[in-house]
KOLLOVEX-961472 format. One line per field, with one value per atom (N, C-alpha, C): residue in three letters; chain; atom name; x, y, z; residue number from 1. Coordinates in steps of 0.1 Angstrom, whole numbers. Atoms other than C-alpha are relative to their C-alpha. Last residue first. Layout:
REM KOLLOVEX-961472
resn	ALA	...
chain	A	...
name	CA	...
x	X	...
y	Y	...
z	Z	...
resi	NUM	...
This chain:
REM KOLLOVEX-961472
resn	UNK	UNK	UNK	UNK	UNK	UNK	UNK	UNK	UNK	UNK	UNK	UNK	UNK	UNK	UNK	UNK	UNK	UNK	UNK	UNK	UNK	UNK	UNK	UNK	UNK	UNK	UNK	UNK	UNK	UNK	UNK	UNK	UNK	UNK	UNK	UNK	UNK	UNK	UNK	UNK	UNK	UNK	UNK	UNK	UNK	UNK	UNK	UNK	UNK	UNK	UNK	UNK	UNK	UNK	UNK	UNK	UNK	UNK	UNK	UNK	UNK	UNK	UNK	UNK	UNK	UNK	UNK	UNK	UNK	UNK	UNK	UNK	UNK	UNK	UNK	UNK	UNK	UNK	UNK	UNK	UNK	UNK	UNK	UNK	UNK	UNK	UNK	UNK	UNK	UNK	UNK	UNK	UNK	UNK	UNK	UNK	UNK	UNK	UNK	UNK	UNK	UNK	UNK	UNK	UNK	UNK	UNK	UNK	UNK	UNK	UNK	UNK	UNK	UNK	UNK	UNK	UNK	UNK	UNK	UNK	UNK	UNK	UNK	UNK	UNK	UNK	UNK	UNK	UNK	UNK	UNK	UNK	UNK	UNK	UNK	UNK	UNK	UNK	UNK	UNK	UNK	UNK	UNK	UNK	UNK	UNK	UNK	UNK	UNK	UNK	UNK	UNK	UNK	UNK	UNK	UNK	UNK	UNK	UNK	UNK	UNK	UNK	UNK	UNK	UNK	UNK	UNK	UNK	UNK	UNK	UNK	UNK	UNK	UNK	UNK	UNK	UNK	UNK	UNK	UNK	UNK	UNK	UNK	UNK	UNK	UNK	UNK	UNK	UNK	UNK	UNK	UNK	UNK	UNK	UNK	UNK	UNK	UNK	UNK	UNK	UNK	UNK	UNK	UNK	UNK	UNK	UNK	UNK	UNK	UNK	UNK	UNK	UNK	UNK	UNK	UNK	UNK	UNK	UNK	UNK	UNK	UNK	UNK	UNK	UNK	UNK	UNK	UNK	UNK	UNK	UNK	UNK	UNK	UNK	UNK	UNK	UNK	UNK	UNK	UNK	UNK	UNK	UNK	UNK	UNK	UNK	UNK	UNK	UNK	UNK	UNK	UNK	UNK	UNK	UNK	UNK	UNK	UNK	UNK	UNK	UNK	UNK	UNK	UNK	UNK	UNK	UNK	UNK	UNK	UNK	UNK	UNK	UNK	UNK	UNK	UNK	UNK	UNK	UNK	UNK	UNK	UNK	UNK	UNK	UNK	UNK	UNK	UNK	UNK	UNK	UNK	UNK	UNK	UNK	UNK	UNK	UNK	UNK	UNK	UNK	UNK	UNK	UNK	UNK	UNK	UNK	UNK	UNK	UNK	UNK	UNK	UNK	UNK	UNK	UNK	UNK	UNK	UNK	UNK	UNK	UNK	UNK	UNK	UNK	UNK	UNK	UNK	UNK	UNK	UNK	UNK	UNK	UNK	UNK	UNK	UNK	UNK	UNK	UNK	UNK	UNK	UNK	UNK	UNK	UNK	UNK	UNK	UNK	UNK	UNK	UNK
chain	A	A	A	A	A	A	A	A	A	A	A	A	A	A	A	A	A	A	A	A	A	A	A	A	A	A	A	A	A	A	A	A	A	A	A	A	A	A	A	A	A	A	A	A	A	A	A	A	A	A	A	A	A	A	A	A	A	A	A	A	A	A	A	A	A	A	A	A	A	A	A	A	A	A	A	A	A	A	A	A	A	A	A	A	A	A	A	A	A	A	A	A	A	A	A	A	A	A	A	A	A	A	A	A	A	A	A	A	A	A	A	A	A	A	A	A	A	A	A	A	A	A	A	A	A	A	A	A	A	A	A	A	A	A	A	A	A	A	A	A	A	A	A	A	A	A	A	A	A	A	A	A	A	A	A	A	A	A	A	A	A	A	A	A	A	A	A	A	A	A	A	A	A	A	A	A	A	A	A	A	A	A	A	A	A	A	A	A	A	A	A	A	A	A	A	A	A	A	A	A	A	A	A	A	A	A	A	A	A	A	A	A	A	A	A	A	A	A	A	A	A	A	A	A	A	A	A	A	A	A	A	A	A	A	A	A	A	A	A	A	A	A	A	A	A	A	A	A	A	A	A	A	A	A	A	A	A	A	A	A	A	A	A	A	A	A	A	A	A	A	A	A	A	A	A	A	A	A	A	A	A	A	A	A	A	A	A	A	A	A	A	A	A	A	A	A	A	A	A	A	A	A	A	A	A	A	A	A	A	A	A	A	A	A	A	A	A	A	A	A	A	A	A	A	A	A	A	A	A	A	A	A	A	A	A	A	A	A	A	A	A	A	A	A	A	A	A	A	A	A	A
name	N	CA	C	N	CA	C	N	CA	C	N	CA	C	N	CA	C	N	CA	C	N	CA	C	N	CA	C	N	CA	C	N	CA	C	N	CA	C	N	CA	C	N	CA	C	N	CA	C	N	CA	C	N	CA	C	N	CA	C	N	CA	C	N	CA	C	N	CA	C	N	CA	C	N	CA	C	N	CA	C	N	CA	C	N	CA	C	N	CA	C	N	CA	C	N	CA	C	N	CA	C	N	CA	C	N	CA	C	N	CA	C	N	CA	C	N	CA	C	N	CA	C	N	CA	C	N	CA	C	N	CA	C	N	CA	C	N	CA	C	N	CA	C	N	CA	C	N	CA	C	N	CA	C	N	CA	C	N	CA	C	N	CA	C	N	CA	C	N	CA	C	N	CA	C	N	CA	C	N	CA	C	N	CA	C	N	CA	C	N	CA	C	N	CA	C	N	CA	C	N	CA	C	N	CA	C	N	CA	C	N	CA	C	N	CA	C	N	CA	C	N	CA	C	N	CA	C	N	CA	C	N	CA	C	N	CA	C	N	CA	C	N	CA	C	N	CA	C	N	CA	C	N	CA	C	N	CA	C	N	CA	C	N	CA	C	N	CA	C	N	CA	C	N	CA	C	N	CA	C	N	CA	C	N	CA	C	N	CA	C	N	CA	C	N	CA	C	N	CA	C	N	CA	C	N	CA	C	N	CA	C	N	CA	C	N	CA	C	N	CA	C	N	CA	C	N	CA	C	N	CA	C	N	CA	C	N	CA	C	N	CA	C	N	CA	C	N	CA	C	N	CA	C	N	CA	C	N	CA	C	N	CA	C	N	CA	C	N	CA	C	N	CA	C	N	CA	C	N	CA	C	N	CA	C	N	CA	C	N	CA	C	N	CA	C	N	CA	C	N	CA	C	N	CA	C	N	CA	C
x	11	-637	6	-9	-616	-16	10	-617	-1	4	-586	-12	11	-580	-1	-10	-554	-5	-7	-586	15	7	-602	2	1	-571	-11	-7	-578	10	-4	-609	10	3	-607	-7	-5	-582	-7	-12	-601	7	7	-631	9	5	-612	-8	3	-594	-2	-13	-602	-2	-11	-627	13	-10	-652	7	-15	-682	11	1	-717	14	15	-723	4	-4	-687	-11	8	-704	7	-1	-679	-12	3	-695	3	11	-680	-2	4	-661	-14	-15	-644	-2	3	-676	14	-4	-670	0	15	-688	3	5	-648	-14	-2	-637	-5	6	-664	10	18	-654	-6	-4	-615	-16	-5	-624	1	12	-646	7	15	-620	-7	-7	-592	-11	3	-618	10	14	-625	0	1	-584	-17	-11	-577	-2	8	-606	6	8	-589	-9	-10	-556	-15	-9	-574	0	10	-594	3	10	-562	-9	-2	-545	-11	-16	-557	-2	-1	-595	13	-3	-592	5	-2	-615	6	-10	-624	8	-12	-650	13	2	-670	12	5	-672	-2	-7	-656	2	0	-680	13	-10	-683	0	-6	-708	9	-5	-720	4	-8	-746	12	-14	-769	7	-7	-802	15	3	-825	8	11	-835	2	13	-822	-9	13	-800	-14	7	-775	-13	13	-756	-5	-3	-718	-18	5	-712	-8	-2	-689	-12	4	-690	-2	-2	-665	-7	-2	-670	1	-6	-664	4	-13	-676	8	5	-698	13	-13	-686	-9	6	-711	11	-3	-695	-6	4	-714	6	-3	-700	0	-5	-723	6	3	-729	7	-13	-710	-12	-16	-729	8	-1	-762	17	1	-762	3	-9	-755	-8	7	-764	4	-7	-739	-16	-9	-753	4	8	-786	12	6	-769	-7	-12	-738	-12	-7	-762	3	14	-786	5	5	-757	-8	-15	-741	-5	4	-779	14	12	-777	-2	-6	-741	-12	-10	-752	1	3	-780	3	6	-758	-11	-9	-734	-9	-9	-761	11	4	-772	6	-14	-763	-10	-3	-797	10
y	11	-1169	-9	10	-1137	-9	1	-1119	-9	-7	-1104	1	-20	-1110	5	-13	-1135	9	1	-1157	12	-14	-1153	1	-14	-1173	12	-10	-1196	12	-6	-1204	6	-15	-1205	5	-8	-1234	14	-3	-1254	13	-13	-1250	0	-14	-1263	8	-1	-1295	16	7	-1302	4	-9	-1290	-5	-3	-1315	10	5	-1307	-1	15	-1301	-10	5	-1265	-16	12	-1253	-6	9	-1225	-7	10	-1201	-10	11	-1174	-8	4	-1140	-14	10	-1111	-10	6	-1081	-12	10	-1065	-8	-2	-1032	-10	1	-1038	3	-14	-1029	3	-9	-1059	18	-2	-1082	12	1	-1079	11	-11	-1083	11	-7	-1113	17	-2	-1125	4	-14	-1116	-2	-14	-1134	9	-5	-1166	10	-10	-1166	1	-18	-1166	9	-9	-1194	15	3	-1214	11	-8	-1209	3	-14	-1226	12	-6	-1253	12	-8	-1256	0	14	-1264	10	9	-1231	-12	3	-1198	-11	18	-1194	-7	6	-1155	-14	6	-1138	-9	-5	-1106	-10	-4	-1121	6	-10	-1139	3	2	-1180	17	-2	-1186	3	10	-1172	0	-2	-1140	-14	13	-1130	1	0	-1100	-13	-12	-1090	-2	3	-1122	18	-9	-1110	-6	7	-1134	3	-6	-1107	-3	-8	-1126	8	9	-1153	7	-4	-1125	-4	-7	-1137	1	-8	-1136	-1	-16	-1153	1	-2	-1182	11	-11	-1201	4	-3	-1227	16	-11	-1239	0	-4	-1275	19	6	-1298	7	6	-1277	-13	11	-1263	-8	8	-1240	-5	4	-1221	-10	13	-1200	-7	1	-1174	-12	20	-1169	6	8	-1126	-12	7	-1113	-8	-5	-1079	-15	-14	-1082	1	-11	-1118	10	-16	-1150	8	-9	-1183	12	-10	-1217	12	-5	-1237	13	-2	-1254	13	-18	-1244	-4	-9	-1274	19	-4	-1301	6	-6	-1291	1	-16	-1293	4	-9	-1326	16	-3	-1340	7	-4	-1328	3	-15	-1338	7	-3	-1374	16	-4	-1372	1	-18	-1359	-2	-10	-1390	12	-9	-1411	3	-11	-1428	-1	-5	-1466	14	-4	-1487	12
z	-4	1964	3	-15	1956	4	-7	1920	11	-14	1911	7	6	1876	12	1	1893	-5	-13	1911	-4	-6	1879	12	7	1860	6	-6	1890	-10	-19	1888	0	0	1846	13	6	1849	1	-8	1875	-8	-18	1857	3	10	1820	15	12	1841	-7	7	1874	-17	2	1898	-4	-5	1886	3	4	1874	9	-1	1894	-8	6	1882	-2	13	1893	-3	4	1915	-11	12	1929	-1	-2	1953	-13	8	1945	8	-8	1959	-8	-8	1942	7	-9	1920	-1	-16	1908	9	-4	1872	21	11	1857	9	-2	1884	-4	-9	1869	7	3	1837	16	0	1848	-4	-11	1865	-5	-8	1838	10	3	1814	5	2	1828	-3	-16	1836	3	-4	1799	13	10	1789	6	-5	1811	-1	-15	1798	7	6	1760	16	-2	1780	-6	-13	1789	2	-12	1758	10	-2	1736	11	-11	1724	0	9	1700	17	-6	1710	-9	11	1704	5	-1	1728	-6	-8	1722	4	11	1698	7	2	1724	-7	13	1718	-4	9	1748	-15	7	1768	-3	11	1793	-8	7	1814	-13	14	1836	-10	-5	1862	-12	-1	1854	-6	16	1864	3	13	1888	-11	16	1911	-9	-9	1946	-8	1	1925	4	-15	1914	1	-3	1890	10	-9	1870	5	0	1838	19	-16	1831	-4	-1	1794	14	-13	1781	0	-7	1746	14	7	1727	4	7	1745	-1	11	1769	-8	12	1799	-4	6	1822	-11	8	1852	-10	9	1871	-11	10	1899	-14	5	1918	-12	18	1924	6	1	1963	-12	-6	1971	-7	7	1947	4	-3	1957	-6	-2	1950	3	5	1968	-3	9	1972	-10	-8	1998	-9	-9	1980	7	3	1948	12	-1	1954	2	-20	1967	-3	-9	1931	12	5	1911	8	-8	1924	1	-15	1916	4	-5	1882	16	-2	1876	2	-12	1885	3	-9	1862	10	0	1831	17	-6	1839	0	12	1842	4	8	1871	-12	3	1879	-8	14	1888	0
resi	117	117	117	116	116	116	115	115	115	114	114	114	113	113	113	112	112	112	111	111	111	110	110	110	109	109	109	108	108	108	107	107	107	106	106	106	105	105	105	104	104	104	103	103	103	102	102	102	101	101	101	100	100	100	99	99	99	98	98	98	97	97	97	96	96	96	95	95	95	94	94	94	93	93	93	92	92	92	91	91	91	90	90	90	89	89	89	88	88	88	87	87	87	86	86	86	85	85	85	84	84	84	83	83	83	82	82	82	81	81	81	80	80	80	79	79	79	78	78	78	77	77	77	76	76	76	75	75	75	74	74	74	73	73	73	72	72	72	71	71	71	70	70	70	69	69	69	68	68	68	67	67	67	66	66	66	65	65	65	64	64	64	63	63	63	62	62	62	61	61	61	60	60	60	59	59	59	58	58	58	57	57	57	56	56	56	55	55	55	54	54	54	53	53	53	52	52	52	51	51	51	50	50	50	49	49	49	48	48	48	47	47	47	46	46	46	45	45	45	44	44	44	43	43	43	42	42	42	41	41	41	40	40	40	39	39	39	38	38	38	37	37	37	36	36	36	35	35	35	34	34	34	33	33	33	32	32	32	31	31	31	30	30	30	29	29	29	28	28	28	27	27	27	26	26	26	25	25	25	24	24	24	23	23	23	22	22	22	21	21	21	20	20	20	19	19	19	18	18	18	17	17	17	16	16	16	15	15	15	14	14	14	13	13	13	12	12	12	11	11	11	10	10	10	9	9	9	8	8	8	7	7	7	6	6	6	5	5	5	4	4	4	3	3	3	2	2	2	1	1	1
């Protein structure tokens, strides 16, 4: 019998967090895509606290453009986020999505904020 799509990206999700663990020193970087928002935030699996996060639904964030380009904008401010919070190194986590599309875009907008993964 043919999964889902939601329990495909389930199991993708679970091979991707067996490998991919953060830390105090290098935080996951977690991307969650919805329809209509794009939200990243920053955690450290070993005490469970997410360290920073950003949406696209935060008011600094003016969702001018198609969701691409609004994606663009939240992996600019999670790079610059996480810069301010001192952290330079992260573990990406695409949470069982493609790298294509709205994650691809706000990888490598946080890739020019200056965050390295």
């Amino acid at each position: 019998m043919a999964l889902s799509k939601l329990e495909r990206r389930q199991r993708i999700k679970r091979r991707i967090r067996k490998i991919s663990v953060g830390t105090a020193a290098r935080p996951r970087l977690s991307v969650f895509r919805s329809n209509k928002e794009i939200y990243a935030q920053l955690v450290d699996d070993n005490t469970g606290i997410t360290l920073v996060s950003v949406s696209s639904r935060d008011k600094e964030i003016e969702a001018k453009g198609n969701k691409v380009e609004v994606a663009a904008l939240v992996g600019k401010s999670i790079g610059e986020k996480a810069k301010s919070a001192g952290i330079e190194t992260v573990a990406f986590d695409r949470n069982g999505y493609l790298y294509h599309g709205r994650v691809k875009s706000l990888a490598e907008a946080a890739r020019e904020a200056g965050l390295k993964f």
